[in-house]
N, C-alpha and C positions, 0 to 999 in steps of 0.2 A: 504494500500500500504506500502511495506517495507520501513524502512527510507534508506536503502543501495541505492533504487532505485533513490531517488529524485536527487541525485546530480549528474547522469548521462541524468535523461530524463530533469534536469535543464539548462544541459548545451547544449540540442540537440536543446530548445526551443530559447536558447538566440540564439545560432548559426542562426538560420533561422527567428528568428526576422534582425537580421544586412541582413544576405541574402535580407530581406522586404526592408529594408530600402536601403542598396545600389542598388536595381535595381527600388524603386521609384525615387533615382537622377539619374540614368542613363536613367530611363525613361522621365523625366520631361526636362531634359537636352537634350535630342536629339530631344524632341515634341517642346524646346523651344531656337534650334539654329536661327530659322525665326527671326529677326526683326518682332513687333510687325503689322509694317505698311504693309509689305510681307503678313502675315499671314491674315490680311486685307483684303487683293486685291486678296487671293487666295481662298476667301469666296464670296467678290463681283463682284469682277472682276476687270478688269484690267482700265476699264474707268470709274471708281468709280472721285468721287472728293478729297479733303483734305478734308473737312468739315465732309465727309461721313465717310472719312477714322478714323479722329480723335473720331469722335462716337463712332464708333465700338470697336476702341481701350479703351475706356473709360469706355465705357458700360458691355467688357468683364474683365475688370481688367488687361488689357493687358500693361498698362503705370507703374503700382509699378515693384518694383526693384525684379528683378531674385527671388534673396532667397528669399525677404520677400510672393511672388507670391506662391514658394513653400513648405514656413511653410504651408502659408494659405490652398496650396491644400491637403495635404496629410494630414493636422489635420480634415479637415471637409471628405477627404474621411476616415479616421478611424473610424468616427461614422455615415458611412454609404452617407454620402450629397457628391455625386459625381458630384456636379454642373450642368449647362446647355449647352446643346448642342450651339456651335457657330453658326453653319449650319441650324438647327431649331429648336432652339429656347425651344425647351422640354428639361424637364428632363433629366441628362444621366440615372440617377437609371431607370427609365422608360422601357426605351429600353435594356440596361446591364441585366438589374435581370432578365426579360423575357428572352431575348433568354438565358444568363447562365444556365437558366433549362434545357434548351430545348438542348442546348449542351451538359451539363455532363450526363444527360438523355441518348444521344445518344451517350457519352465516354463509360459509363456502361454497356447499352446494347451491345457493341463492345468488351468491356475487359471480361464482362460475358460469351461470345463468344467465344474466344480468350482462355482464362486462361483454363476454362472447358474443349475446344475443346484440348487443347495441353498438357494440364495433363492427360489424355482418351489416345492419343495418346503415348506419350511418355512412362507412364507405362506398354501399350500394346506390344509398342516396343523392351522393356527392357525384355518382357516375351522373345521375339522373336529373340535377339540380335544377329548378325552374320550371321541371315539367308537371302534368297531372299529377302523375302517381306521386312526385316529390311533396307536393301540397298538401295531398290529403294520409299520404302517411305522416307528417309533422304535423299534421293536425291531432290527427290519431296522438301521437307521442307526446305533445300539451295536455292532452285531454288527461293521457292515465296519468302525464308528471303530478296535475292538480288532483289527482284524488289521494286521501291517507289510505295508510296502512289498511288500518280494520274494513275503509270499505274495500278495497280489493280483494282482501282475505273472506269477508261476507260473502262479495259475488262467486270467488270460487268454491266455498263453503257449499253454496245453494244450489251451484249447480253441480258439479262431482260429487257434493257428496249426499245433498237431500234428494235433488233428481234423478241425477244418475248412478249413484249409489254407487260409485268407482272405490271409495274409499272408505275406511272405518269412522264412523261418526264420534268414537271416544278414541282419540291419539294413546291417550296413556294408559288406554284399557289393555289396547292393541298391540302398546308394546312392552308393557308389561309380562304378557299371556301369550301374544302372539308368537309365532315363529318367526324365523328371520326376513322371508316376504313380509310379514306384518306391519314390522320393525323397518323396512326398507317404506314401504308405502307412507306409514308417516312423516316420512321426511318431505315425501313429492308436494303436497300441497303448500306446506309453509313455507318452502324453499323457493316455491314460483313466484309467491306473493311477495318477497324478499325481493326476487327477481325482476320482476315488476316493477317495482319502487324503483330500481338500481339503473333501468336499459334505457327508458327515455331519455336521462341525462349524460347518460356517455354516450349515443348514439345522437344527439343532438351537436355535443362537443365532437367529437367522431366524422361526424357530417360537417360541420366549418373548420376540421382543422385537416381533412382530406380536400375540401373544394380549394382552399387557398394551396395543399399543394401541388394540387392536378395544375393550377397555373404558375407554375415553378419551371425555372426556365429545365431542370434538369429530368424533370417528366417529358417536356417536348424533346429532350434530346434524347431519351430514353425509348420514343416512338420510333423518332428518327430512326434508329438504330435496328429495329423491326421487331426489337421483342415486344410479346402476346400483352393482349392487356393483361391478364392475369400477372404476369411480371409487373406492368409500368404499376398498377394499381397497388400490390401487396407488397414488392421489393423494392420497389423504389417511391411511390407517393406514403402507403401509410408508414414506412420506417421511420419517414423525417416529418411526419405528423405526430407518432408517438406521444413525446415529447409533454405535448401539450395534454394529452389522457393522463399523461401517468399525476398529477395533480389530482383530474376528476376523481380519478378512479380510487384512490386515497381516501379521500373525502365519503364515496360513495362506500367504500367499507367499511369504514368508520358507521357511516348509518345505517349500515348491514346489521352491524353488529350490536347499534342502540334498537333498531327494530326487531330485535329477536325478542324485547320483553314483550311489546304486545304482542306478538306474530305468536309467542308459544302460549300466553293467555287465551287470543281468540281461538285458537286450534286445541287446546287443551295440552298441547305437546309438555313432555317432561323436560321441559332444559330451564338453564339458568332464569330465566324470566319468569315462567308462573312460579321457582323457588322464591322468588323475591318479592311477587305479589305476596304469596302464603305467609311468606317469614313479617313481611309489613304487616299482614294484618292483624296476624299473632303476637307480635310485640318482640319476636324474634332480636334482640338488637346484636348480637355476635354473627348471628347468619347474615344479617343485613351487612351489616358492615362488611363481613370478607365477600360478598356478591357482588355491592358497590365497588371495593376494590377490584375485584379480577374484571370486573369491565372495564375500568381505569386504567388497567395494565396492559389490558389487550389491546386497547383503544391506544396508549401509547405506543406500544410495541408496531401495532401499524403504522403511526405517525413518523418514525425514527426509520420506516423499514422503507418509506416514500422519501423518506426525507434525501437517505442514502440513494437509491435508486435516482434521483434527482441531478443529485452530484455527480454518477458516475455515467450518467445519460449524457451532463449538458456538461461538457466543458467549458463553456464562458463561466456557467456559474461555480467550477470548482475555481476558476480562474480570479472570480472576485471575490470567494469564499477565503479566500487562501491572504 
């Protein structure tokens, strides 16, 4: 690795370390506005005793002081000990790490979706630029950009799965009990609707960053020359439009990845997202916390992985990076 590089990809690393670290106080801060004894009673309930009350507060660590509570958590989750559920009593790694898979699993198969489908698209478009079918496919592709998540997830909800009965109407029943087809099936719908959200906008970007360079003097020299359009369009127009996707496409798995809490709620899917509805509503606050985190991390870890990708794409910018 150049030594020019280090003290740009140095500074992206500290950057989103402090990012870590400020939204684990904001998170441990807003999971820990409750009075210890609140938090208590919204685990056992409301005609708990004092006796019972003062246990629970003891036994979860819930009596030391604010900050010294939040050294203690955020050093033991740095090497992984995301403590015990309040609620039951298990592990939170336990439950976190398994659905975690099972979610970015289902972020990927969504952005795989998503990215492909609207790169396919959009360079197709850029052949097509100004004509009919240009118009009303970007019409098409405004329309889904503007709708949310849950209504996409609704409409294919109602149609695969109320009418045409393509799929299991309980995700977590199906893949709890089901076999490994079961288990494969619910991935397909929430994965589309992920997908969905993702294609109109890199396929929009896709589309203006191939038509600007279909008019690059090195695509007309590229015809020149007599290779297939299939060449001038994929080896020579989208390579040096890239560039400008790999931003989008950052961005849009970042929201891959924040769309998984409603996508696996409306679908009922077992991943990280309905655990976090559950755990919120429960008063879960050790499960909330390390959830918030591992999207935090993930969410980083993409940011830093575009970041690099970036640098090692666009020479100018390692060039003023340096």
């Amino acid at each position: 690795m150049s030594l020019r590089l280090l003290k740009p990809i140095a500074t992206r690393l500290g950057a989103n370390v402090v990012t870590l670290i400020v939204i684990s106080m904001v998170t441990f801060g807003l999971m820990n506005l409750k009075a210890p004894e609140d938090v208590a009673r919204s685990v056992l309930g409301r005609e708990v005793s004092a006796a019972q009350i003062a246990d629970f507060v003891a036994k979860n660590g819930l009596d030391a002081p604010v900050a010294v509570r939040y050294v203690d958590w955020i050093s033991r989750f740095a090497i992984g000990d995301f403590g015990h559920s309040i609620v039951t009593g298990r592990p939170v790694s336990n439950d976190v790490l398994t659905r975690l898979n099972r979610s970015l699993t289902l972020a990927a198969l969504g952005s795989l979706f998503g990215v492909a489908a609207g790169i396919v698209i959009g360079v197709q478009l850029a052949l097509r630029a100004g004509s009919k079918a240009d118009f009303r496919v970007v019409t098409g592709l405004l329309v889904i950009a503007s709708m949310p998540e849950f209504l996409i997830g609704i409409a294919l909800y109602l149609v695969f799965v109320v009418w045409l009965g393509w799929f299991p109407t309980q995700a977590g029943m199906a893949f709890s009990f089901g076999d490994a087809w079961a288990r494969a099936m619910t991935f397909v719908l929430p994965a589309a609707t992920i997908g969905l959200l993702l294609m109109p906008h890199i396929a929009r970007v896709a589309r203006a960053s191939a038509i600007e360079a279909f008019a690059s003097p090195y695509v007309d020299a590229a015809r020149l020359r007599g290779l297939s359009e299939r060449q001038v369009s994929w080896d020579h127009a989208f390579r040096n439009a890239a560039l400008p996707l790999m931003s989008v496409i950052g961005v849009n798995l970042v929201y891959a990845v924040s769309g998984v809490v409603v996508v696996d709620f409306l679908f009922g899917f077992p991943g990280l997202g309905a655990l976090l509805v559950a755990s919120i509503g429960s008063g879960d606050v050790f499960t909330t916390q390390a959830i918030v985190m591992m999207f935090a991390v993930v969410i980083v870890v993409i940011n830093i992985a575009v970041d690099l990708a970036m640098l090692w794409l666009n020479p100018k910018a390692r060039f003023r990076a340096a």
